[in-house]
C-alpha positions in Angstrom: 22.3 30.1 -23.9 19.7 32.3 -23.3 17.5 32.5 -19.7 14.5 31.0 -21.6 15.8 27.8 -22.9 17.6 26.9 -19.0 14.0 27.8 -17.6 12.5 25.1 -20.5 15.3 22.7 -19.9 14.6 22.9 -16.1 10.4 22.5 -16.5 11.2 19.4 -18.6 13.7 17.8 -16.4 10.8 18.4 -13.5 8.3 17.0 -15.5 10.2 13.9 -16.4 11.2 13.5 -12.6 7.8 13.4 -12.0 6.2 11.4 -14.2 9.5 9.1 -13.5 8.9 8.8 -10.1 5.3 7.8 -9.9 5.9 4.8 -12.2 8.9 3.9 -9.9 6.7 4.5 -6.9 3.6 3.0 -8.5 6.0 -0.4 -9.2 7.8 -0.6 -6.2 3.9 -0.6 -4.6 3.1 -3.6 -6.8 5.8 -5.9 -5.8 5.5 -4.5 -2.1 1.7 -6.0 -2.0 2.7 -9.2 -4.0 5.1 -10.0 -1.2 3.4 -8.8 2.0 -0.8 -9.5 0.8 -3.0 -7.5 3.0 -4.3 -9.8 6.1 -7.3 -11.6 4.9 -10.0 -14.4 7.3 -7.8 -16.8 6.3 -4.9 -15.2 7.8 -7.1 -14.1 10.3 -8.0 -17.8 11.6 -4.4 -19.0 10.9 -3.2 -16.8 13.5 -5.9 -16.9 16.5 -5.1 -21.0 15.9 -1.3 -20.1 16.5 -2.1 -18.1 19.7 -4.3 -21.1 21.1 -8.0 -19.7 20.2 -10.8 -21.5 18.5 -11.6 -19.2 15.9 -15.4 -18.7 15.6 -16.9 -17.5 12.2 -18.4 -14.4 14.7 -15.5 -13.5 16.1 -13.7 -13.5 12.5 -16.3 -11.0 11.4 -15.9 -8.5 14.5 -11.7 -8.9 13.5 -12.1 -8.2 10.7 -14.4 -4.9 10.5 -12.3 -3.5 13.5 -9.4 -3.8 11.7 -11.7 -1.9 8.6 -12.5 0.7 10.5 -9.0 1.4 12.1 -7.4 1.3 8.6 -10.2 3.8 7.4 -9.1 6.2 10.8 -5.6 6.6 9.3 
């Protein structure tokens, strides 16, 4: 075979690993999130009850844009 169809061959086969992967990543992201949802004020509340706080609808707010503004630092 000549040099010109292996380089064609071997853009193609990148190509298709490519696109490949990103819908494999892209899928394996989906069912990530459905089994581990991000932490919501429900969640929120659920745990400062576990750890023995009254959860106040003020202190829920203040949670909850800290934890905004540290995932927006990342």
């Amino acid at each position: 075979m000549s040099t010109t169809i292996w380089v064609l061959i071997v853009i193609l086969a990148l190509i298709l690993g490519f696109v490949g992967g990103f819908f494999a990543a892209r899928k394996y992201m989906e069912n990530y999130l459905k089994k581990n949802p991000p932490i919501n004020e429900s969640m929120l509340k659920v745990m400062m009850l576990q750890m023995g706080q009254k959860p106040s609808e003020k202190k829920l707010h203040q949670m909850m844009t800290a934890m905004k503004a540290q995932g927006k630092k990342k």
